[in-house]
MOPAC internal coordinates of N, CA, C and O (Angstrom, degrees):
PM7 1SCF
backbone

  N    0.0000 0     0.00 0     0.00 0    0    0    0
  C    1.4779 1     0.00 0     0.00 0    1    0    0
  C    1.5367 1   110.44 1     0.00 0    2    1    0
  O    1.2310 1   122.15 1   134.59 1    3    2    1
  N    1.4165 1   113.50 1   -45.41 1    3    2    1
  C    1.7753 1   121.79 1   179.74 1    5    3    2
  C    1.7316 1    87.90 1   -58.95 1    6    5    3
  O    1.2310 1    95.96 1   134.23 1    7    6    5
  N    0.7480 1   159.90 1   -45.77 1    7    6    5
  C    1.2164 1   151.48 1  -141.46 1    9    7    6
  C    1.4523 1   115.65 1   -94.56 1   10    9    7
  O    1.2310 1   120.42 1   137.36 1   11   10    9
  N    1.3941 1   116.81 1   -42.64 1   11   10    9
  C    1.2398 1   128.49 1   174.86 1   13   11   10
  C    1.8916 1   103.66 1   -62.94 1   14   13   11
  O    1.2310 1   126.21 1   122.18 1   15   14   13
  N    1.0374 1   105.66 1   -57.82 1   15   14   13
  C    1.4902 1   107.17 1   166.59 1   17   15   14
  C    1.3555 1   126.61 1   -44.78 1   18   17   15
  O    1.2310 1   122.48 1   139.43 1   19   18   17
  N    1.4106 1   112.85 1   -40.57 1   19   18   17
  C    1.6404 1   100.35 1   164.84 1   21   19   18
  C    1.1151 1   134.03 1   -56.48 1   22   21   19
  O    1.2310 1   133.46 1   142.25 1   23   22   21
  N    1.4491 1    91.59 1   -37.75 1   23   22   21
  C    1.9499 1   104.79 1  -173.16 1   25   23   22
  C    1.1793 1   116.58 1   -75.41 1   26   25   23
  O    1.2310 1   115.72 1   164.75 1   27   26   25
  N    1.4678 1   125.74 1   -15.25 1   27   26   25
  C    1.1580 1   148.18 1   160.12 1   29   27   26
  C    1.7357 1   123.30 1   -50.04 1   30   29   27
  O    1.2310 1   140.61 1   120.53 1   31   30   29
  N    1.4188 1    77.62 1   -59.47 1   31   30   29
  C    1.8190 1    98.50 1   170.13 1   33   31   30
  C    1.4123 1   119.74 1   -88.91 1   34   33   31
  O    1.2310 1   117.15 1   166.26 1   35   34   33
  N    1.1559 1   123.03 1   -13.74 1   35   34   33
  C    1.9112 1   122.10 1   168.46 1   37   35   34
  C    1.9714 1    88.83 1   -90.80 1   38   37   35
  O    1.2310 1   101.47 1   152.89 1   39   38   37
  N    1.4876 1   151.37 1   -27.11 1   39   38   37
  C    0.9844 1   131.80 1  -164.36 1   41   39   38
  C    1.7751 1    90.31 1   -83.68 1   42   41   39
  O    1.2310 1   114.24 1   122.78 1   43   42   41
  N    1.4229 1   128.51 1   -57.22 1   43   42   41
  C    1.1205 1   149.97 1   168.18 1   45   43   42
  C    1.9024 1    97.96 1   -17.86 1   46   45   43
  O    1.2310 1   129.05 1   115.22 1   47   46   45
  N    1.5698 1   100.16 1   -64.78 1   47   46   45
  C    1.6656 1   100.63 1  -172.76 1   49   47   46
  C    1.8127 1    95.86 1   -69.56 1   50   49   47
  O    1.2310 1   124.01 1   146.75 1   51   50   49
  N    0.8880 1   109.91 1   -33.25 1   51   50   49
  C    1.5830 1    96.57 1  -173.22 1   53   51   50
  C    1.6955 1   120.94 1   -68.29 1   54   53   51
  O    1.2310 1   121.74 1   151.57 1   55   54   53
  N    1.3512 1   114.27 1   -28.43 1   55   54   53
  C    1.1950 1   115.41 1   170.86 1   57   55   54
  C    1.6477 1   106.69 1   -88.79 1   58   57   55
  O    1.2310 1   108.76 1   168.53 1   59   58   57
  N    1.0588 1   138.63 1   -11.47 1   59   58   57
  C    1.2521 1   131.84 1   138.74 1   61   59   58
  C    1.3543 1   125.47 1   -45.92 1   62   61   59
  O    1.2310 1   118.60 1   124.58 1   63   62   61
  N    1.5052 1   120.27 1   -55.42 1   63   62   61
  C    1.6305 1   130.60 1  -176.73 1   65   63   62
  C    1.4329 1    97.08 1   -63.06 1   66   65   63
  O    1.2310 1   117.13 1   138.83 1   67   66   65
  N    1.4969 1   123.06 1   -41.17 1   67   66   65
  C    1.4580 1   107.30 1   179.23 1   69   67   66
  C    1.4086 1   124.51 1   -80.73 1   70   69   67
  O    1.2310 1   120.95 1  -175.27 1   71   70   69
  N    1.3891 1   115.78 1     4.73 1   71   70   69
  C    1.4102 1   117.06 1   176.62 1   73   71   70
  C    1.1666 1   111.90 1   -96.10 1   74   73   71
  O    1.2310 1   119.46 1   145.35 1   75   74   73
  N    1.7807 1   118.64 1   -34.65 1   75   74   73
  C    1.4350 1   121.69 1   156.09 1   77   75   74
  C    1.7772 1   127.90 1   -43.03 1   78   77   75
  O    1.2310 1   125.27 1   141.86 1   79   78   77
  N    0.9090 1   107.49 1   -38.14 1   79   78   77
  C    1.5337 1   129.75 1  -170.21 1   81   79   78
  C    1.3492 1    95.55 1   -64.99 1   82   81   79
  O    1.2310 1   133.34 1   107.33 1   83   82   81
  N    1.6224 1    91.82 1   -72.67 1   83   82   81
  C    1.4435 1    95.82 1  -168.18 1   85   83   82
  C    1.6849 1   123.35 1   -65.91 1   86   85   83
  O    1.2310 1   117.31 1  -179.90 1   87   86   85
  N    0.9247 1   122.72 1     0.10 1   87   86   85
  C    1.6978 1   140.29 1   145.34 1   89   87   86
  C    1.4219 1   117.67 1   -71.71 1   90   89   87
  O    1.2310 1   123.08 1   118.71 1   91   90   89
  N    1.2291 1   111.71 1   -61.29 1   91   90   89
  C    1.5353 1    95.66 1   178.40 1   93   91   90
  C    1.9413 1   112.69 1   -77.05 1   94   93   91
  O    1.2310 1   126.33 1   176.36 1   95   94   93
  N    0.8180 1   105.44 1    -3.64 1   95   94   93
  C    1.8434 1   108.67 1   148.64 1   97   95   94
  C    1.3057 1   111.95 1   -41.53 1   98   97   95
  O    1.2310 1   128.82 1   102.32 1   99   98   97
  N    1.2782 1   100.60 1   -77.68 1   99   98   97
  C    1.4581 1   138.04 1  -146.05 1  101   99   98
  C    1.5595 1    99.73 1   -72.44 1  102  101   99
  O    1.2310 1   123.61 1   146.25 1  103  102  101
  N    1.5789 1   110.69 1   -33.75 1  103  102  101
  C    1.5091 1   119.48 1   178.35 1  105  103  102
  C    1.9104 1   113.88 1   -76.06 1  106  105  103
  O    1.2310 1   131.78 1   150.63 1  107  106  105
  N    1.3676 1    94.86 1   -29.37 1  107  106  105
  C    1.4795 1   113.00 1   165.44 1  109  107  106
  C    1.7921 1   114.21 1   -64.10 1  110  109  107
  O    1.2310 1   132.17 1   116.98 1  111  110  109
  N    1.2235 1    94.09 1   -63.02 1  111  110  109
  C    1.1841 1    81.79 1  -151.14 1  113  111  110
  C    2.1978 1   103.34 1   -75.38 1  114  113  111
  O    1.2310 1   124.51 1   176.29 1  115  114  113
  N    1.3112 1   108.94 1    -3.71 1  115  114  113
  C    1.4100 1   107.39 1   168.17 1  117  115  114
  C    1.6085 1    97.87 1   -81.65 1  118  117  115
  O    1.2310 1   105.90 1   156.37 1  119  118  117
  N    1.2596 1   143.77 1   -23.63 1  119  118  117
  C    1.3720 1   127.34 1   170.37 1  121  119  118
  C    1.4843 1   105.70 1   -61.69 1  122  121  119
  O    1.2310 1   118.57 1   104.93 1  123  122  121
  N    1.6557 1   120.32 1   -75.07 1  123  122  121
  C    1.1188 1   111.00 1   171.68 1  125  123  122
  C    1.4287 1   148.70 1     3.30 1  126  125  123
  O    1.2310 1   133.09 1   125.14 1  127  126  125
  N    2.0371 1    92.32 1   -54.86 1  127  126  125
  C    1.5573 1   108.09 1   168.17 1  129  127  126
  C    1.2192 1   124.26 1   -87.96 1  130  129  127
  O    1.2310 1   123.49 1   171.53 1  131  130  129
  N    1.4839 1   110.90 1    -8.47 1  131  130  129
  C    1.8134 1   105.73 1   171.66 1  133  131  130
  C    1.4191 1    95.20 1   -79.19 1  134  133  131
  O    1.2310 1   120.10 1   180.00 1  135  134  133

């Protein structure tokens, strides 16, 4: 059961880390163009 819950919560942080990313992309690359 502890186990299923981790993977839960490292997939959980991972689609978080990729939503971060993909914002500070996105925050980049609109600096870029000013």
């Amino acid at each position: 059961m502890e186990e299923g819950r981790t993977r839960c919560h490292e997939r959980e942080g991972w689609r978080l880390g990729r939503f971060v990313a993909y914002s500070l992309s996105n925050l980049i690359c609109v600096s870029l163009s000013w």
